[in-house]
C-alpha positions as CSV (number, residue, x, y, z in Angstrom):
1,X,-3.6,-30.7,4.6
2,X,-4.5,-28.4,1.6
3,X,-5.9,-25.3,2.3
4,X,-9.4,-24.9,0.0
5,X,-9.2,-22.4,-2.9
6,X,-11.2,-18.5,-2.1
7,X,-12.6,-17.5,-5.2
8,X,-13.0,-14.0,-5.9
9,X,-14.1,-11.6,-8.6
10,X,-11.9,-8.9,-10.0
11,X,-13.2,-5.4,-10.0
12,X,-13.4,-2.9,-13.7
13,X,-10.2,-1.7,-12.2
14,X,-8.3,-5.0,-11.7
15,X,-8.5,-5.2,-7.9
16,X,-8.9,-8.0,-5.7
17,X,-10.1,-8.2,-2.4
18,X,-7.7,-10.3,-0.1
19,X,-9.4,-12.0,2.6
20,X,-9.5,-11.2,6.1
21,X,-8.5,-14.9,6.7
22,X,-5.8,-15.1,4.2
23,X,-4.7,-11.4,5.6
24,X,-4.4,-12.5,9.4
25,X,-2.7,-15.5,8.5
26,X,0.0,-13.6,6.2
27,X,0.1,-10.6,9.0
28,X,-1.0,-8.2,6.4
29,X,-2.3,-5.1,7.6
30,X,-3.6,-1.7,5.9
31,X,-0.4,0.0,4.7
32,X,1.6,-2.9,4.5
33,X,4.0,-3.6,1.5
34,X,3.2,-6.3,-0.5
35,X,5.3,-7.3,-3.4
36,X,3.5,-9.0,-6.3
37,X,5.3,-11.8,-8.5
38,X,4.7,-13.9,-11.7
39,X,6.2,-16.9,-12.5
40,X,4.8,-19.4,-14.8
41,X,1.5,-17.8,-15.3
42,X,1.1,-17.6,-11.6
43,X,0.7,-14.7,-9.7
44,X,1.9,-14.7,-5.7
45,X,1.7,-12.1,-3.3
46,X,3.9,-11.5,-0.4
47,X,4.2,-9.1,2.4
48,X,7.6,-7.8,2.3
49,X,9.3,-4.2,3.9
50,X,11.7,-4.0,1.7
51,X,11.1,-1.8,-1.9
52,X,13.7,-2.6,-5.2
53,X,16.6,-0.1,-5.2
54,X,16.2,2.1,-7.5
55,X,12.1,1.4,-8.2
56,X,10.7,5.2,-8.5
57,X,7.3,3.8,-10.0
58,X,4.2,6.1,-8.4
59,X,3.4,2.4,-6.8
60,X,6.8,2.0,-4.8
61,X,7.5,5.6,-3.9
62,X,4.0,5.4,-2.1
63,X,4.7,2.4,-0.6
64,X,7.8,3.7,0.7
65,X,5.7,6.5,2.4
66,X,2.9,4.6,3.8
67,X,5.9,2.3,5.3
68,X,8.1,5.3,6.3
69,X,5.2,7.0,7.6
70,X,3.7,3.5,9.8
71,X,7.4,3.6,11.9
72,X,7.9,7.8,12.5
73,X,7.1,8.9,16.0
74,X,2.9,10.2,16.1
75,X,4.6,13.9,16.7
76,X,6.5,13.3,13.1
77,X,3.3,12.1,11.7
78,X,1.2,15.3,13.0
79,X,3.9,17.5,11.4
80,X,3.9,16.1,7.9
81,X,-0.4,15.9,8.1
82,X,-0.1,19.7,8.7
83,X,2.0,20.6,6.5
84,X,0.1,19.1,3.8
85,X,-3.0,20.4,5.0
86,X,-1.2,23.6,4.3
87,X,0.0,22.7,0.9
88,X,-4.2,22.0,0.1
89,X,-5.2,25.6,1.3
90,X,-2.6,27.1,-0.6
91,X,-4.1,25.1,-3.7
92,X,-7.4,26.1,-2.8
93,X,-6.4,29.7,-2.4
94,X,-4.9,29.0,-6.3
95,X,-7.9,28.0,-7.9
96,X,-6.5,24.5,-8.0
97,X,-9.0,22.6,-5.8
């Protein structure tokens, strides 16, 4: 049986809004990798926890975190929120914020 097409609008910027049903089916949660492929003129989309070797685009190094940060003990992730919390006051205190 074939699924029925979602339609959806795309946003000024370009973005999409995947449905909750299509999200729970493909275990997609917030954070989650997802790769994005073309072939043919059509575009798929597929969770994935693996990034390209060598991929330093803005897009892939944050992916990286948000994975890297998903799988570090809660302790690890208090840490690194302090420590940027830091690195904003010391902005702040720089006339940068």
């Amino acid at each position: 049986m074939k699924a029925k097409p979602i339609y959806k609008i795309v946003d000024s910027k370009g973005r999409v809004l995947i449905p909750w049903e299509l999200r729970t089916a493909c275990s997609i949660e917030h954070g989650d990798i997802v790769s994005l492929n073309m072939h043919q003129g059509v575009v798929t989309l597929k969770k994935t926890d693996l990034i390209e070797v060598g991929d330093q685009s803005p897009e892939a190094v944050e992916a990286f975190v948000h994975a890297a940060i998903k799988t570090m003990p809660e302790e690890t992730q208090i840490g690194i929120a302090a420590r940027l919390m830091e690195l904003l006051e010391q902005r702040k205190g720089q006339g940068h914020g």
